[in-house]
Structures are given as C-alpha cells and as structure tokens.
N, CA, C, O and CB atoms as a CASP TS submission, in Angstrom:
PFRMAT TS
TARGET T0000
AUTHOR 0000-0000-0000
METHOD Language model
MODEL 1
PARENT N/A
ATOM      1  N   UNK     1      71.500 104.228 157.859  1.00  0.00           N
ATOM      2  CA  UNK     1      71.987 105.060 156.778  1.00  0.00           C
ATOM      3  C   UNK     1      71.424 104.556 155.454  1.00  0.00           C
ATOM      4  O   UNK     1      71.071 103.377 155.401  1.00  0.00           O
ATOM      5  CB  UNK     1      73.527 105.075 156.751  1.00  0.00           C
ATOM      6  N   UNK     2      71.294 105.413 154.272  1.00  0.00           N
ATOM      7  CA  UNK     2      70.714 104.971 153.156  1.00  0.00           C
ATOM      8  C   UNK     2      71.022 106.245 152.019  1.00  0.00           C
ATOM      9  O   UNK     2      71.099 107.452 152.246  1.00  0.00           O
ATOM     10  CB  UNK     2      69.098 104.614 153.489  1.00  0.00           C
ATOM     11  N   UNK     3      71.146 105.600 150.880  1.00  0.00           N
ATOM     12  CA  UNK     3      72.321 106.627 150.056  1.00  0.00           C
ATOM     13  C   UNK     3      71.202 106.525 148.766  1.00  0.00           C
ATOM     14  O   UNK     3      70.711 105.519 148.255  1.00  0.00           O
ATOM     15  CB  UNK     3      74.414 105.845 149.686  1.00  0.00           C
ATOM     16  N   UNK     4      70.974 108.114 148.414  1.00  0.00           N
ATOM     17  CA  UNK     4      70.545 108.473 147.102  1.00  0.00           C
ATOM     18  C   UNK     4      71.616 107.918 145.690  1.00  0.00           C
ATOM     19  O   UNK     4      72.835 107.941 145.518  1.00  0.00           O
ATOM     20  CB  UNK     4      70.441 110.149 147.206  1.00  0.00           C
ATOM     21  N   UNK     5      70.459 107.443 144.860  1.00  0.00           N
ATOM     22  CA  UNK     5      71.143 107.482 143.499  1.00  0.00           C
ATOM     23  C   UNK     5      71.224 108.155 142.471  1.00  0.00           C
ATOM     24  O   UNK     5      71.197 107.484 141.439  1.00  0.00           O
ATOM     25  CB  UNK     5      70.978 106.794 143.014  1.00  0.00           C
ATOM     26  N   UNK     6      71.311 109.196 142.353  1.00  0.00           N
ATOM     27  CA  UNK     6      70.904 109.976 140.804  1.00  0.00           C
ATOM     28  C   UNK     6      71.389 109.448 139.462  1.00  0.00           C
ATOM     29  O   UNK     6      72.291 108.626 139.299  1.00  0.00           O
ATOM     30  CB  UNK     6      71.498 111.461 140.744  1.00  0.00           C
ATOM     31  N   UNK     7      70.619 110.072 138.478  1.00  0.00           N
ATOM     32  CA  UNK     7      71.553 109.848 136.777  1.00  0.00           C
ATOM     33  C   UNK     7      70.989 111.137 136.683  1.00  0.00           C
ATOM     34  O   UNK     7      69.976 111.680 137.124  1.00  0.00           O
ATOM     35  CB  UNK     7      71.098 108.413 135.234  1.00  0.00           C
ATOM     36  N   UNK     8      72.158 111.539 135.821  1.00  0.00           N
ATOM     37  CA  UNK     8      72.285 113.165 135.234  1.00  0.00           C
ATOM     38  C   UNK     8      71.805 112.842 133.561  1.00  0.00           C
ATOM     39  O   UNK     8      72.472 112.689 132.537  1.00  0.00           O
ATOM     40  CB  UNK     8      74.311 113.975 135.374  1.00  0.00           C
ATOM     41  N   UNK     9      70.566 112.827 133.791  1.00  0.00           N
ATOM     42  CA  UNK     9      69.941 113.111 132.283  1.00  0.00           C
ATOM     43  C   UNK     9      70.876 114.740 131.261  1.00  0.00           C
ATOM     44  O   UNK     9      70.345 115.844 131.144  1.00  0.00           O
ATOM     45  CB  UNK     9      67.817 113.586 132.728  1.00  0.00           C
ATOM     46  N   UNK    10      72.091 114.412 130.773  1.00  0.00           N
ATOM     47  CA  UNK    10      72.501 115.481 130.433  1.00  0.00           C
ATOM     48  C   UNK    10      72.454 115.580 128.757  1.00  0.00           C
ATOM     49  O   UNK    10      72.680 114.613 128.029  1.00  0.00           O
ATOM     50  CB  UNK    10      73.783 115.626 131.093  1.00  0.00           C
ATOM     51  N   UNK    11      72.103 116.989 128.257  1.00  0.00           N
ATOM     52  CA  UNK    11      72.548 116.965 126.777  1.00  0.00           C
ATOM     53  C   UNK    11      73.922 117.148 126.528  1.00  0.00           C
ATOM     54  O   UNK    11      74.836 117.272 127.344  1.00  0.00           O
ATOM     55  CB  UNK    11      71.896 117.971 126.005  1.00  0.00           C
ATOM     56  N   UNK    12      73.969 117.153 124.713  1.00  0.00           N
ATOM     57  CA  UNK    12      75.456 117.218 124.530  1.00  0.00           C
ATOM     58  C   UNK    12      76.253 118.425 125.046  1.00  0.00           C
ATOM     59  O   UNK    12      77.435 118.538 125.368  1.00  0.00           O
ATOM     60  CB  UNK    12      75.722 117.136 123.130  1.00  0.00           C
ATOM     61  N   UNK    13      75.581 118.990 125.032  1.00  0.00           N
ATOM     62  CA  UNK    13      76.480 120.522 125.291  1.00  0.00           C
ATOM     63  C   UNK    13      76.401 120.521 126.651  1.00  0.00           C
ATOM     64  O   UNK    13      77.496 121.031 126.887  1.00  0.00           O
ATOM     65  CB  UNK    13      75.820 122.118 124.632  1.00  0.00           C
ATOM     66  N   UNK    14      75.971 120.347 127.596  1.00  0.00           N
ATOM     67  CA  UNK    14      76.077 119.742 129.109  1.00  0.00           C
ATOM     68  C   UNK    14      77.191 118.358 129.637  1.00  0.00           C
ATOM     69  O   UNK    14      77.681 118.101 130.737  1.00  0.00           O
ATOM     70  CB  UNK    14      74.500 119.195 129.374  1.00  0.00           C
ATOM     71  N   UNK    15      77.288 117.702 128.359  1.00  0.00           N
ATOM     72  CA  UNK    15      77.763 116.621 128.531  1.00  0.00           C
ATOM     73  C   UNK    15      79.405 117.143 128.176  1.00  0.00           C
ATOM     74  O   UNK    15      80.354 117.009 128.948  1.00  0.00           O
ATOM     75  CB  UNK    15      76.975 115.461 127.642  1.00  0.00           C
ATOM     76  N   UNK    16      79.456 117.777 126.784  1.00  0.00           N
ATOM     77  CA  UNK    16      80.974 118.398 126.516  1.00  0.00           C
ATOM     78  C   UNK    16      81.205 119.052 127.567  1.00  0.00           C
ATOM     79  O   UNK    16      82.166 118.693 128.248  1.00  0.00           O
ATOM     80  CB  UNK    16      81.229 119.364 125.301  1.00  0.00           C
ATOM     81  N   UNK    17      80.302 120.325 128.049  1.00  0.00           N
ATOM     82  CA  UNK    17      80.962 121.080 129.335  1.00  0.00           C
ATOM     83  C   UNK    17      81.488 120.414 130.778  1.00  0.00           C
ATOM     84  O   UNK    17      82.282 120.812 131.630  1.00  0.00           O
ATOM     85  CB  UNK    17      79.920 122.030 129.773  1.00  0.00           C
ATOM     86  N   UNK    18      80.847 119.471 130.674  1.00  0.00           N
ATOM     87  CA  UNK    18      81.019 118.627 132.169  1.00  0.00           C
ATOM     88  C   UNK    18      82.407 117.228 132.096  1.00  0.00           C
ATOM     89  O   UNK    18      82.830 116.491 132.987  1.00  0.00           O
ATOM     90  CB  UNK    18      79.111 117.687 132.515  1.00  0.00           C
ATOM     91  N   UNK    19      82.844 117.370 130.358  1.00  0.00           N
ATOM     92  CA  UNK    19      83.906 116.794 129.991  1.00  0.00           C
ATOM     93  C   UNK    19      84.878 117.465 130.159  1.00  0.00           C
ATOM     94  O   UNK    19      85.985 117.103 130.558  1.00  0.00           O
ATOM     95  CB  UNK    19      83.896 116.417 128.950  1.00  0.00           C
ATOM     96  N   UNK    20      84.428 118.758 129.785  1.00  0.00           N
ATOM     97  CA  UNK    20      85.855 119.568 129.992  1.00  0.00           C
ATOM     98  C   UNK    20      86.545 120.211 130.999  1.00  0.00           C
ATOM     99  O   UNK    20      87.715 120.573 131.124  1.00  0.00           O
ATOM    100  CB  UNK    20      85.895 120.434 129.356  1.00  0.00           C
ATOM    101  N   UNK    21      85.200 120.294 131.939  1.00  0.00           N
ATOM    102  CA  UNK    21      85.308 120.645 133.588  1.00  0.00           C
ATOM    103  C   UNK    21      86.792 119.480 133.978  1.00  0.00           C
ATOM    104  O   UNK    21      87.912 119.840 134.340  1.00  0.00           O
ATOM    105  CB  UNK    21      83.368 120.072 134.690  1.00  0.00           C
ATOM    106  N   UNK    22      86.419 118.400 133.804  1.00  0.00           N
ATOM    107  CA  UNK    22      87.071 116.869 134.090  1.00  0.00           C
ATOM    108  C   UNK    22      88.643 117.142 133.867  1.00  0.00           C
ATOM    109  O   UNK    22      89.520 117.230 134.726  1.00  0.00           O
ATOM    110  CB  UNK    22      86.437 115.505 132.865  1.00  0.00           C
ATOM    111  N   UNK    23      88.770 117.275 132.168  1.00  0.00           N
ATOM    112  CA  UNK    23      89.764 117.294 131.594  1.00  0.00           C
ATOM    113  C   UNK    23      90.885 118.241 132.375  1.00  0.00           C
ATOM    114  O   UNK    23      92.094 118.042 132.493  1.00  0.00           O
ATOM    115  CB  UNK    23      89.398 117.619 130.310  1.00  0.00           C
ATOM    116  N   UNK    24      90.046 119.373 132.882  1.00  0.00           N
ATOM    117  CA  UNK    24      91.304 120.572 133.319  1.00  0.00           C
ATOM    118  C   UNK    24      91.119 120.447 134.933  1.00  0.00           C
ATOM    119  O   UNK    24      91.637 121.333 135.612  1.00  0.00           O
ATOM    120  CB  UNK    24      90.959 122.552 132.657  1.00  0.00           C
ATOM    121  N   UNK    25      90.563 119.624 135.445  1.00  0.00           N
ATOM    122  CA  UNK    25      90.594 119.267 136.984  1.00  0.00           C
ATOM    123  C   UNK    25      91.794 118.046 137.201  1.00  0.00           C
ATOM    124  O   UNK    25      92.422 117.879 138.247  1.00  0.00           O
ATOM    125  CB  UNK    25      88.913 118.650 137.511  1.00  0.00           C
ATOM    126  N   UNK    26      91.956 117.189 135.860  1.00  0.00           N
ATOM    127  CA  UNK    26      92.932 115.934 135.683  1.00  0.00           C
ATOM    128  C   UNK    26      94.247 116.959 135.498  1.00  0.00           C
ATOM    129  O   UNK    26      95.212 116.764 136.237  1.00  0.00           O
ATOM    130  CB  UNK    26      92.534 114.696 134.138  1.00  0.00           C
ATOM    131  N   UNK    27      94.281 117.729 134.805  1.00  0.00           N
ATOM    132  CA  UNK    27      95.263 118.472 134.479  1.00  0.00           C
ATOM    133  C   UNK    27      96.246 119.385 135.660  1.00  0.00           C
ATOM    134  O   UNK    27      97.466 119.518 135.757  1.00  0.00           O
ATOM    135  CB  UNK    27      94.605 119.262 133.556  1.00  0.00           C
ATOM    136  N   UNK    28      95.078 119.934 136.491  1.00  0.00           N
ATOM    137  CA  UNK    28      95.728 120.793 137.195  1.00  0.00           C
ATOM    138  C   UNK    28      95.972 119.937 138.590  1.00  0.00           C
ATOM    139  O   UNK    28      96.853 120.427 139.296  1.00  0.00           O
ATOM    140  CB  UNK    28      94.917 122.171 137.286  1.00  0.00           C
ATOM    141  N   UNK    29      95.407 118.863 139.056  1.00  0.00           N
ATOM    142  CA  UNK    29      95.709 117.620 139.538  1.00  0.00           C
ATOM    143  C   UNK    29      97.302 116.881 139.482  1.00  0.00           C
ATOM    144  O   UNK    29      98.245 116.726 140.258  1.00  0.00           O
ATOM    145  CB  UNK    29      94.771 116.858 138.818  1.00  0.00           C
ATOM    146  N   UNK    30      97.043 116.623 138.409  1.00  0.00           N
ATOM    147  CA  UNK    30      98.919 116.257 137.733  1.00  0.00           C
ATOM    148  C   UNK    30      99.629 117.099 137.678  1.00  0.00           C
ATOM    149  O   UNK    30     100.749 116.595 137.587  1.00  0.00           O
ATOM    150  CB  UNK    30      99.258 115.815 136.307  1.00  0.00           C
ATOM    151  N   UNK    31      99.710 118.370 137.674  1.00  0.00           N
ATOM    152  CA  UNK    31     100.779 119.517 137.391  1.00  0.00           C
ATOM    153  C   UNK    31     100.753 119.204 138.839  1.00  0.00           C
ATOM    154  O   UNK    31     101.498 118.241 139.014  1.00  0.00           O
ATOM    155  CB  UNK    31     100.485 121.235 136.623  1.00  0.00           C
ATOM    156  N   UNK    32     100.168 119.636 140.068  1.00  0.00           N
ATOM    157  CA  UNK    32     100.703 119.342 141.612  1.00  0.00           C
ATOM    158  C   UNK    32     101.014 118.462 141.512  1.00  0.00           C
ATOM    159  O   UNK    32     102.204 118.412 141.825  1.00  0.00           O
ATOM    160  CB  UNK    32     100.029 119.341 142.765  1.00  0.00           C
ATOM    161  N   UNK    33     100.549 117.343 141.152  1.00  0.00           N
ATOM    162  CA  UNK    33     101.641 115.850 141.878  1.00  0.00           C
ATOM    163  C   UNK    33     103.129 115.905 141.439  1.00  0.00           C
ATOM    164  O   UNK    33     104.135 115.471 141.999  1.00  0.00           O
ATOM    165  CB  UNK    33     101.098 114.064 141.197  1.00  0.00           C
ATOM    166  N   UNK    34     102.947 116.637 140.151  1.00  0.00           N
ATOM    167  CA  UNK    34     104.612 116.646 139.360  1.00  0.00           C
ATOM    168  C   UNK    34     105.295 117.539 140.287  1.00  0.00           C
ATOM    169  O   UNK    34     106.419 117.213 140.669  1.00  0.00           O
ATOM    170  CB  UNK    34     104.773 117.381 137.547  1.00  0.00           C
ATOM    171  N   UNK    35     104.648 118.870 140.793  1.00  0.00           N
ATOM    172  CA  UNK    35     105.564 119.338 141.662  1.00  0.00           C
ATOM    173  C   UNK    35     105.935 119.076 142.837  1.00  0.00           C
ATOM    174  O   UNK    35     106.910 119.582 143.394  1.00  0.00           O
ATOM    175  CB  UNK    35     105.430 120.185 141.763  1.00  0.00           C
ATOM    176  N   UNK    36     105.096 118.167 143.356  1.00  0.00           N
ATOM    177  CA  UNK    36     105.316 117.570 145.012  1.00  0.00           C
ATOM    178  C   UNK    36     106.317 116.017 144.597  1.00  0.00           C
ATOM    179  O   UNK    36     107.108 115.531 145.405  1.00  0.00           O
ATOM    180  CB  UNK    36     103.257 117.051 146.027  1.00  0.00           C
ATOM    181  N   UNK    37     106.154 115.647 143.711  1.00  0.00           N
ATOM    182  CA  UNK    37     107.102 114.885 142.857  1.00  0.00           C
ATOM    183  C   UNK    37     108.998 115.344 142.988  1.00  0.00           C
ATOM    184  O   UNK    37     109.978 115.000 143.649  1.00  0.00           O
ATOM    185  CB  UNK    37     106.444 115.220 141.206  1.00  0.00           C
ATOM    186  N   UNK    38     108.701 116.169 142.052  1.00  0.00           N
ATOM    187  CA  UNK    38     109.930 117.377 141.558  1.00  0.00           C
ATOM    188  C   UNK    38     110.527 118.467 143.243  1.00  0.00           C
ATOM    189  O   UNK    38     111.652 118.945 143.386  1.00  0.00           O
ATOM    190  CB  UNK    38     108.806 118.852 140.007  1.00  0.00           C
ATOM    191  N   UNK    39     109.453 118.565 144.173  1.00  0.00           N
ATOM    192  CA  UNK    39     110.141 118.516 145.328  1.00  0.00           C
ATOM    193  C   UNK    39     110.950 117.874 146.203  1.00  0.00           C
ATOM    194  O   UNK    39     111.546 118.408 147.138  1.00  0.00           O
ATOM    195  CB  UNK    39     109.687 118.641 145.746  1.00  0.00           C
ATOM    196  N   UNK    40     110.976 116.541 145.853  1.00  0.00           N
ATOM    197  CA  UNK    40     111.456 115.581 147.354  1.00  0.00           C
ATOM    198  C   UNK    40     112.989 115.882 146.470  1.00  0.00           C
ATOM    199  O   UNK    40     113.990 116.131 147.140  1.00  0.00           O
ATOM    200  CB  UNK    40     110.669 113.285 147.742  1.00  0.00           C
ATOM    201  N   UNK    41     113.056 115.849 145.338  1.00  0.00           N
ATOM    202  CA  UNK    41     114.684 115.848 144.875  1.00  0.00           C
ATOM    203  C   UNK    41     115.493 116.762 145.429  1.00  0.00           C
ATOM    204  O   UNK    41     116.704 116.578 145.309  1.00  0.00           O
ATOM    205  CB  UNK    41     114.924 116.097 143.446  1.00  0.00           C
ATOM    206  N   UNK    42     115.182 117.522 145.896  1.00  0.00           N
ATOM    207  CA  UNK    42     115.731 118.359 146.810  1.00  0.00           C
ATOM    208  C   UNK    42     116.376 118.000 148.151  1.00  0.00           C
ATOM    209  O   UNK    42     115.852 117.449 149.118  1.00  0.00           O
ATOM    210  CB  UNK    42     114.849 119.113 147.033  1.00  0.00           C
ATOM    211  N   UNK    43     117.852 118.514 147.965  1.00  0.00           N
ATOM    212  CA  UNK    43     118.472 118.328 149.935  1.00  0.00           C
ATOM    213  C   UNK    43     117.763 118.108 150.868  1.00  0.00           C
ATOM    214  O   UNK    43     116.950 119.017 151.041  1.00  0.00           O
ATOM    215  CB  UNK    43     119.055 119.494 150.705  1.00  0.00           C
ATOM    216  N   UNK    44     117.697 117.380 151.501  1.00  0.00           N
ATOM    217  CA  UNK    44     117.428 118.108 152.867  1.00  0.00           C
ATOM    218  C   UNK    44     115.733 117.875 152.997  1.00  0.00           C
ATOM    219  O   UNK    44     115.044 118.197 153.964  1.00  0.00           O
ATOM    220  CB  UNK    44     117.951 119.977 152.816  1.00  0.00           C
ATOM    221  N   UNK    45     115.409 117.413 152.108  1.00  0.00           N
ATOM    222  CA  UNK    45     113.442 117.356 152.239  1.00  0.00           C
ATOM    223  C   UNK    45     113.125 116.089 152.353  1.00  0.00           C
ATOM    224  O   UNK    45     113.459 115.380 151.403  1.00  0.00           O
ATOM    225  CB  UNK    45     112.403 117.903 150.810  1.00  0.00           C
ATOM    226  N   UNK    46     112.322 115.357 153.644  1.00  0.00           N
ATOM    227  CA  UNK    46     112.024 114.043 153.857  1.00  0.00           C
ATOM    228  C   UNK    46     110.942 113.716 153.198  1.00  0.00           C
ATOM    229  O   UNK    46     109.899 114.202 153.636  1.00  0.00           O
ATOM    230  CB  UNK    46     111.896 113.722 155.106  1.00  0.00           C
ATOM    231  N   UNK    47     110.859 112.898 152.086  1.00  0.00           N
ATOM    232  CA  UNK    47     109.803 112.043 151.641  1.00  0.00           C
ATOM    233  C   UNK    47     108.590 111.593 152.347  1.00  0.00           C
ATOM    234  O   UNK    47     107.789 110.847 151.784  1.00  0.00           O
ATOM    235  CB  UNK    47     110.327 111.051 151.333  1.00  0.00           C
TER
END
C-alpha cells in the first residue's frame, strides 16, 4: 500500500469558500449531537 500527498495550492476566495464549507459542516454536526444529546433525557430510551 502507498498513500498520495496533495497540497491545495488555493486562492483567497477558494480559501474563504472552503472555510465556510467547514464552518457550516461544524455547525450542522453539533446541532445533531445536541439532539442525540437532548434525546437520551427521555423515559424509557437506553443510552
């Protein structure tokens, strides 16, 4: 086995877009954990 390395030669405006991709993938990431979180408090639901 043997594994490629790339670098993403990116500009700024490639670089903001690919920040902000991030930002709302972290976001919508944490809103599920809060609700699988905010589920177990519930009766009756095994952890």
């Amino acid at each position: 086995m043997y594994a490629l390395k790339l670098e993403l030669k990116l500009n700024n405006v490639e670089r903001s877009r690919l920040a902000g991709c991030a930002e709302f993938y972290r976001f919508v990431y944490n809103f599920g954990l809060s609700l699988l979180k905010d589920s177990w408090s519930f009766s009756g639901v095994n952890k």
